[in-house]
C-alpha positions in Angstrom: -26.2 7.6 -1.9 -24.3 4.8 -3.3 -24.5 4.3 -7.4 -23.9 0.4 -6.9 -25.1 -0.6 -3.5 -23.9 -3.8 -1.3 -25.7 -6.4 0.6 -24.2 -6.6 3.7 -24.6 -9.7 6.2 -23.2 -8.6 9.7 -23.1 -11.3 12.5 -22.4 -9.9 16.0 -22.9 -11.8 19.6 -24.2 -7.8 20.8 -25.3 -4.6 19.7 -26.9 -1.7 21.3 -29.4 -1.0 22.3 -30.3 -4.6 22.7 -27.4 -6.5 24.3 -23.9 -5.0 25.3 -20.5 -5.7 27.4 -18.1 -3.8 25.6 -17.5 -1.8 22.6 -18.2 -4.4 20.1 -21.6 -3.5 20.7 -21.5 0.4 19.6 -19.5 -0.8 16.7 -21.7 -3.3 15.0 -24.6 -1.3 15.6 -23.1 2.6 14.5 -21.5 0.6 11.4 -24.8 -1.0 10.8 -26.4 1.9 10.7 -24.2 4.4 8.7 -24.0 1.7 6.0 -27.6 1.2 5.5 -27.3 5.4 5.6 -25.0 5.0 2.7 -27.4 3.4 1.1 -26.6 -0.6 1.3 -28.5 -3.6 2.3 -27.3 -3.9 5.9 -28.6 -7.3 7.9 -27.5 -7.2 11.6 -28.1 -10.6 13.1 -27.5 -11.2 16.9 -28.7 -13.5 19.6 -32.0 -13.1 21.6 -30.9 -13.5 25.0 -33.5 -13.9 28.0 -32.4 -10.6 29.5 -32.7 -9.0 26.0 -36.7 -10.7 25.9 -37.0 -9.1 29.1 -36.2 -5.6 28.5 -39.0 -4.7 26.8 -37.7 -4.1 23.1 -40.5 -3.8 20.9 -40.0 -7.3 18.5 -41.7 -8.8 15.5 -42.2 -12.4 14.4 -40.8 -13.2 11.1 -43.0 -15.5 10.1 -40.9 -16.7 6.7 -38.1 -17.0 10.1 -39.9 -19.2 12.1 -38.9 -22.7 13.8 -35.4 -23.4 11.8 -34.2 -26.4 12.8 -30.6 -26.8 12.9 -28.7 -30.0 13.9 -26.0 -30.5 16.1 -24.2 -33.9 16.9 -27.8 -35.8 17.7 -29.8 -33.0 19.2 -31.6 -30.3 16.9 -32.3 -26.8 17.9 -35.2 -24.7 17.0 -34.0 -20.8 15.7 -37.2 -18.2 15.5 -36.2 -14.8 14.2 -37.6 -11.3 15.6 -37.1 -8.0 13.5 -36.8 -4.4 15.3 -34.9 -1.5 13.8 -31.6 0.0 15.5 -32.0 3.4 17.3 -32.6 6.6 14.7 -32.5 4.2 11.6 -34.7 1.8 9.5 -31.6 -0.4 9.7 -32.8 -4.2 10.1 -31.9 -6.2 13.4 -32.8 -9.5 13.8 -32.5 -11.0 16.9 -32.3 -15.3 16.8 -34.7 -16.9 19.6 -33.4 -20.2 20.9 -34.7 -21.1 24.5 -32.4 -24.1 24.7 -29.3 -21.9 23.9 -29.9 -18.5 25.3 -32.6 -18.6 28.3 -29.8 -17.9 30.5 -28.7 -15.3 32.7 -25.7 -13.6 31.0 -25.0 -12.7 27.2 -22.1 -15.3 27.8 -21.4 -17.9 30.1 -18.8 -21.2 31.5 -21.5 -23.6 30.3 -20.4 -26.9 28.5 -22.3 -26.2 25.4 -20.9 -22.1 24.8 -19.7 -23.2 21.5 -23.2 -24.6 20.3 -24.7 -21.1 21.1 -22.0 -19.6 19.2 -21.3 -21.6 16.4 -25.2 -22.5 16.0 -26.0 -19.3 15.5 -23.8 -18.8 12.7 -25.5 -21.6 10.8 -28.9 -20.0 11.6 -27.8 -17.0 9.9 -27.1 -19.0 6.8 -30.2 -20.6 7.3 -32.3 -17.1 7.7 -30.0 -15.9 4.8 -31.3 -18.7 2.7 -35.0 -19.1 3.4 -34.8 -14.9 2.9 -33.0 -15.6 -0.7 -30.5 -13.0 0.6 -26.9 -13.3 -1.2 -24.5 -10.9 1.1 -21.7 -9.5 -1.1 -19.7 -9.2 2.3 -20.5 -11.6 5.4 -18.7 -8.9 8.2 -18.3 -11.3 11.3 -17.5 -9.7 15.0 -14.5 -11.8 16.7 -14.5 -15.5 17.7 -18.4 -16.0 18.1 -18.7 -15.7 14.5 -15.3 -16.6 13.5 -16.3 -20.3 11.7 -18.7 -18.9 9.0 -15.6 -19.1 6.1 -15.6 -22.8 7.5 -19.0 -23.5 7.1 -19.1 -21.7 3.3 -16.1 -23.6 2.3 -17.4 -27.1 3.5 -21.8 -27.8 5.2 -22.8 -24.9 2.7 -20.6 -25.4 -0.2 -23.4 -26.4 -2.1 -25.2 -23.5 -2.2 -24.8 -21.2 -5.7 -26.8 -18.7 -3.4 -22.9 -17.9 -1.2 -21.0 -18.5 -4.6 -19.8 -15.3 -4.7 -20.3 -13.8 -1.3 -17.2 -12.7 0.2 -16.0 -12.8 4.3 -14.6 -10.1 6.7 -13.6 -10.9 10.3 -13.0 -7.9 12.1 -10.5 -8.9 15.4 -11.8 -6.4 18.4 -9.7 -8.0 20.9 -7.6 -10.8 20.1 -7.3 -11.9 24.1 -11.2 -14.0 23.5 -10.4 -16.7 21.0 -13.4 -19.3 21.4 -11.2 -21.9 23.1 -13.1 -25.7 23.0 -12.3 -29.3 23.5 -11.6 -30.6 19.7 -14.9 -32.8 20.7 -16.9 -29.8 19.7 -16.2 -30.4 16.7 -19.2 -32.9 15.4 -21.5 -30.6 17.8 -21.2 -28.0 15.1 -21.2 -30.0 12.3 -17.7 -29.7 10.9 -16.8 -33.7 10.8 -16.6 -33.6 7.1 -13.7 -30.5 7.3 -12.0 -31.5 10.5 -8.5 -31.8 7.9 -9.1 -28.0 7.6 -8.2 -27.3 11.0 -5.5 -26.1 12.4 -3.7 -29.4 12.6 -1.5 -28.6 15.7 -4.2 -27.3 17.8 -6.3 -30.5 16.5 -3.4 -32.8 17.9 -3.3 -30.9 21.3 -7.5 -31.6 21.3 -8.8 -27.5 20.7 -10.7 -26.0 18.3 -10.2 -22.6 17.8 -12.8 -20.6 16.7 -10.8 -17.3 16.1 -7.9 -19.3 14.7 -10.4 -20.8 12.5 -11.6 -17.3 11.3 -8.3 -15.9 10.9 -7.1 -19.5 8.5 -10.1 -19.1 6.1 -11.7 -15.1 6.2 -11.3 -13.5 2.8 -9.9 -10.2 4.2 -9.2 -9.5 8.0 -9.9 -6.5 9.6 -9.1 -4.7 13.2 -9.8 -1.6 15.1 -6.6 0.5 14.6 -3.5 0.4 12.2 -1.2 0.0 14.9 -3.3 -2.6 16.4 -2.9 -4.4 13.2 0.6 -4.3 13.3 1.2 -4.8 17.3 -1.0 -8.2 17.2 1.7 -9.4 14.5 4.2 -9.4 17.3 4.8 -12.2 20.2 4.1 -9.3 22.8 0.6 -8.7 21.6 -0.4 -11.7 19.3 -1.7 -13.6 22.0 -0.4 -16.7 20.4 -1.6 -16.2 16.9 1.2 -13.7 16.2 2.6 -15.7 14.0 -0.4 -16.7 11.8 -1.1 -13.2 11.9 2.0 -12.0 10.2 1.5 -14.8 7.3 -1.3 -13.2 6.8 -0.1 -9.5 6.8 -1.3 -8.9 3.4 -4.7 -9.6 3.8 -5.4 -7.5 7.4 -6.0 -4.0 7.4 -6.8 -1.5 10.5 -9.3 0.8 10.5 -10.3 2.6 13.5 -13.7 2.3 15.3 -15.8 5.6 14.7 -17.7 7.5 17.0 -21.7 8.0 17.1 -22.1 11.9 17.6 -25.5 11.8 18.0 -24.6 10.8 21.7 -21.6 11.7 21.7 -21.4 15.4 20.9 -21.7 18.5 23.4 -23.8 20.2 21.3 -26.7 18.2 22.1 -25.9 15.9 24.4 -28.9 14.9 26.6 -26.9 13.8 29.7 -25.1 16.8 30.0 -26.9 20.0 31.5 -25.1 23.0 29.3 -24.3 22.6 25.8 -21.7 23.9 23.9 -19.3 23.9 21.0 -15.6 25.1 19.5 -17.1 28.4 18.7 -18.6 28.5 22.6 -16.9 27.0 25.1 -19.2 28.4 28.1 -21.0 25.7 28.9 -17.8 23.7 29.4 -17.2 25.8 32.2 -20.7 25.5 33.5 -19.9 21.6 33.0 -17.4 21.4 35.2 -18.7 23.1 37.8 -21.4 20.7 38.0 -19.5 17.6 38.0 -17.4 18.6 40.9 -20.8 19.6 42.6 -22.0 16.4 41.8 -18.5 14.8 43.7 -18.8 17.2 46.4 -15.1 18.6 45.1 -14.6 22.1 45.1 -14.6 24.1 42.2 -11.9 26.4 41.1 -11.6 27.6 37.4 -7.8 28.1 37.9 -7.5 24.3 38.9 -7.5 21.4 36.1 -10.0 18.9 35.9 -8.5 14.8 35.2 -11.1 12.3 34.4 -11.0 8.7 34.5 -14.2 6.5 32.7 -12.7 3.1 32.5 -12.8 -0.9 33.5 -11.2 -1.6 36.0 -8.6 -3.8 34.3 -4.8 -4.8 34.3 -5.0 -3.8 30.4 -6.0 0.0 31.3 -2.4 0.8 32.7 -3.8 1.3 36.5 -0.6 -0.1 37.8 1.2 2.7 36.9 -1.0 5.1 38.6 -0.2 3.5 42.0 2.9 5.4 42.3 2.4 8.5 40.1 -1.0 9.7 40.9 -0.7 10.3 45.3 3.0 12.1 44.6 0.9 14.3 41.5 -2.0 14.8 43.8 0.5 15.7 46.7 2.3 18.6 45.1 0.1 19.6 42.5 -3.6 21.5 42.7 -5.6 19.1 40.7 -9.2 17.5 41.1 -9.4 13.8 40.0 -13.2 12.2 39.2 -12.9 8.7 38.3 -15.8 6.3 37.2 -15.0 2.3 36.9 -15.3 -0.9 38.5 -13.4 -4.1 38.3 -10.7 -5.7 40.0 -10.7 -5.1 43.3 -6.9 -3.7 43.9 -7.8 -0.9 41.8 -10.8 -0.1 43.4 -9.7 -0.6 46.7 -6.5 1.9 45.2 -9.2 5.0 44.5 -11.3 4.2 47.7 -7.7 5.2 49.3 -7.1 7.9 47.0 -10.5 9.7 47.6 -10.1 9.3 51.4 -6.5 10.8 51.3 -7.3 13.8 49.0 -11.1 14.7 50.3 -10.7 17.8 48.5 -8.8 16.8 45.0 -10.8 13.0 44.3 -13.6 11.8 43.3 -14.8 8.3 42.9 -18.0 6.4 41.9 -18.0 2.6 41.0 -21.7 2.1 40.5 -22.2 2.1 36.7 -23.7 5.6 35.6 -24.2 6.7 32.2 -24.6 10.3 33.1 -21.5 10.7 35.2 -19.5 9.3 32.3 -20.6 12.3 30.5 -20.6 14.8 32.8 -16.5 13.7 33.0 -15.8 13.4 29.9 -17.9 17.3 29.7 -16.4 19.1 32.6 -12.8 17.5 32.6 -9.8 19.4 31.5 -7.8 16.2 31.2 -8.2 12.5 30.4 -6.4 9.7 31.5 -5.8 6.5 29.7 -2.4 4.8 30.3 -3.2 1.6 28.5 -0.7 -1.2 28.8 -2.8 -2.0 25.0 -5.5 -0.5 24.0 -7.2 -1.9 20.2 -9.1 1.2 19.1 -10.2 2.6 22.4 -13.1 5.1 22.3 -12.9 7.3 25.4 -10.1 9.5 23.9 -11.8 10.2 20.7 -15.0 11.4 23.0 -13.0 13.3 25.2 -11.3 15.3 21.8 -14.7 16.0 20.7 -15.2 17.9 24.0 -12.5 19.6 24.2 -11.0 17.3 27.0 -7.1 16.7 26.1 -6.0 13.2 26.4 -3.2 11.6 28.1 -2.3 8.3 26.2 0.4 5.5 26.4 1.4 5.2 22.3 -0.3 2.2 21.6 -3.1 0.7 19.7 -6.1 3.2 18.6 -4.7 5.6 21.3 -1.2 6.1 19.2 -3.7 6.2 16.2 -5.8 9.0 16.8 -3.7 10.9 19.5 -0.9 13.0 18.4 1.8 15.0 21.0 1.0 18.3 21.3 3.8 21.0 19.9 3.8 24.4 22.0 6.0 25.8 19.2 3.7 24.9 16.4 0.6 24.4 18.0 0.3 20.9 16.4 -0.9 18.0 17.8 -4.5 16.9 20.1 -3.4 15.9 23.6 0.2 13.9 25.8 1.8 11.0 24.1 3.9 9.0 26.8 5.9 5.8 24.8 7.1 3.8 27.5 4.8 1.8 29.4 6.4 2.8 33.3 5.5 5.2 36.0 8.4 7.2 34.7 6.8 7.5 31.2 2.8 8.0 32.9 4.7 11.1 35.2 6.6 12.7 32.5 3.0 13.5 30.7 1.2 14.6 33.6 4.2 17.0 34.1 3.7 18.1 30.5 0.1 18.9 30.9 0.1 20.4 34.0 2.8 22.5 32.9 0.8 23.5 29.3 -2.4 24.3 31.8 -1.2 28.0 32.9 -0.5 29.0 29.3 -4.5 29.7 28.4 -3.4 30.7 24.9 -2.0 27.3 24.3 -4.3 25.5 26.1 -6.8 27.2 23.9 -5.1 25.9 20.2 -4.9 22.4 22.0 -8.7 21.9 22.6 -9.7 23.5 19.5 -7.1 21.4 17.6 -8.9 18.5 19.1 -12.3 18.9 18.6 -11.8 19.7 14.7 -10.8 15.8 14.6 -14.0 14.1 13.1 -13.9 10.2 13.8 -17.9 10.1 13.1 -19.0 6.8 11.6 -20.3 8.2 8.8 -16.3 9.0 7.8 -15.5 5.8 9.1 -17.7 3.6 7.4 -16.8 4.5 4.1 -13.3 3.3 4.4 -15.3 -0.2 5.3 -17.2 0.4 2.2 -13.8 0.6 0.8 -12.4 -2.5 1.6 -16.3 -4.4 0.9 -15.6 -3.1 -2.8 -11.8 -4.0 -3.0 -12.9 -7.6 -1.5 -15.7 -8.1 -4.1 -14.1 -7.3 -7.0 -11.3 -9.5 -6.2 
């Protein structure tokens, strides 16, 4: 338990179990949660979206919360907030009611007004912070949604003693969503009186920025891997703000996502049906038997597992599978069970592949929770060739359960991913550099041809699931960085 505990404000457009898209989601809730562990004053504000009212989440008024008005342009907006606690924790959520701005459909839409939901909620939270006489040490904003609360400190709350000392964090998850808007938004949110500290360019071309925004004023910037830090100072992976980024290179820091073991651990896993561990590996066995049952593959415990649990996505590296994976499948004995939807060439591309190889493919697109388990259980191998890749979380499940990864060197995957040695017996899983289907093969080759050598194989998994990326370890290098920020 901490000696000097923090107050923690942390601002997030989703969070499980209430509202989620991507991994954003696991992270601002796991962090959440292992900090108030720790023993800080952790506030996790989202939005309440309709589908999140309709899913049955039990909610309470907070009455000292209730009907904050907030003005933008010459409309006002009416915030209510409702308090429930994240799963396993007394960790506070609150969850921001606006009708106006989130009776919708999705968690994020095309609509005209997407920056007022966004950068309204932002000021709600200063406005809950206040009314709730709450002084955060560390604000810890999510990407672009949140990106303009350093703005809004340094200029329509710069009166208040309350955020005199309280420090911000903007953690970058994926720098290709930057909050893009006409430069009209910019009396919407209430930022008139600070327009002159915009970024002047992008005010000339008519766009505001929110994640440029963040990035120009944030005390300390943050991301979800060290070489991610470093790969989004270059032109190849910047996205445009490569260059911002790099003046700003003493001031971002990469630290990568952790992992929540409670679910993800095949000890006691509820989605899988046999448990097990590094000292028994049985039911890993018994695991893989029963996801190839489930695909209607044969089993055959001479004959490698590869699992794929991915989006369907340019940025996953599925173009280089189109020419690796029928030649692998054609000469080797392997069984392939892939889970993912998304753009239709790659989906149409495994359709193909599971009608071609009846006996070596499987292939599911409907989103199932317990089949990404069961592969990442009862596969041998896992595949993820990422053309980039921030953190990435898949990899550091599939080491937990003693399923080797095959990564491209990039991002979280080159961060917690090391080659395998035969003569040493170092290393967790295939490293491939190049992003070509020269690079993907020459991996696949390498694991394939480490499969037959059981005694090998062996040191690999083990070596893999000693790695600990729980958030528990995790959050305290966040804890780090909240101290180093407030005592500068």
């Amino acid at each position: 338990m901490e000696k000097n505990p923090l107050r923690i404000c942390m601002l997030s457009s989703e969070a499980v179990p209430f509202a989620k898209t991507g991994g954003l989601a696991d992270v601002a809730s796991a962090l959440s949660t292992s900090l108030a562990r720790g023993g800080h004053d952790v506030r996790l504000f989202l939005p309440l979206y309709q589908r999140v009212q309709e899913a049955g989440f039990p909610f309470e008024r907070v009455e000292a919360l209730t009907d904050i008005e907030v003005t933008a342009g010459s409309r006002s907006y009416v915030f209510t907030a409702f308090q429930s606690r994240l799963p396993r924790s007394e960790t506070s959520a609150y969850l921001l009611h606006c009708n106006d701005l989130y009776g919708r459909d999705g968690l994020y839409t095309s609509d005209d007004d997407e920056h007022l939901r966004f950068g309204l909620f932002t000021r709600a939270v200063l406005e809950c912070c206040q009314r709730m006489e709450f002084a955060p040490d560390v604000f810890h904003l999510n990407d672009w949604h949140t990106a303009l609360l350093p703005l809004y400190l340094k200029g329509p709350y710069a009166w208040d003693e309350l955020f005199a000392s309280s420090k911000t964090l903007l953690t970058i998850h994926n720098i290709g969503y930057q909050g893009l808007f006409p430069i009209e938004a910019v009396a919407d949110l209430g930022l008139d009186d600070v327009r002159k500290h915009l970024y002047q360019e992008d005010v000339a071309d008519g766009v505001l920025s929110f994640l440029k925004t963040g990035i120009l004023y944030a005390d300390l910037l943050s991301t979800v891997s060290e070489t991610y830090a470093l790969e989004i100072q270059t032109e190849t992976f910047g996205m445009g703000l490569h260059e911002l980024l790099a003046g700003r290179s003493g001031s971002l820091v990469g630290i990568v996502n952790g992992v929540d073991y409670d679910e993800w651990s095949p000890e006691k896993d509820e989605k899988i049906p046999f448990h097990f561990s590094r000292d028994d590996l049985t039911g890993k066995e018994q695991n893989k038997r029963a996801l190839l049952d489930d695909l209607r593959l044969p089993f055959d415990r001479d004959v490698p597992v590869m699992g794929v649990v991915s989006r369907m996505a340019t940025q996953k590296g599925f173009d280089l599978m189109f020419e690796v994976l029928p030649r692998i499948l054609a000469e080797r004995d392997l069984r392939l069970c892939v889970l993912g939807s998304g753009e239709e060439r790659y989906e149409r591309f495994f359709q193909w592949l599971a009608s071609e190889f009846p006996t070596k493919v499987g292939y599911d697109t409907a989103f199932n929770d317990r089949l990404a388990h069961m592969i990442e259980a009862g596969s041998d191998l896992f595949l993820m060739p990422s053309r980039y890749e921030p953190c990435g979380l898949n990899q550091m499940y599939s080491l937990r359960y003693g399923t080797v990864p095959i990564v491209r060197k990039t991002g979280g995957l080159a961060d917690t991913v090391t080659q395998f040695d035969p003569e040493t017996g170092e290393g967790t899983g295939f490293v491939f550099e190049d992003y070509s289907p020269e690079g993907l093969r020459w991996a696949l080759e390498l694991a394939l041809s480490l499969w037959p050598n059981r005694e090998a194989w062996a040191r690999l998994v083990q070596n893999g699931m000693s790695r600990d990326f729980s958030w528990d370890h995790q959050a305290e290098r966040y804890v780090k960085v909240y101290r180093e920020l407030v005592e500068s």
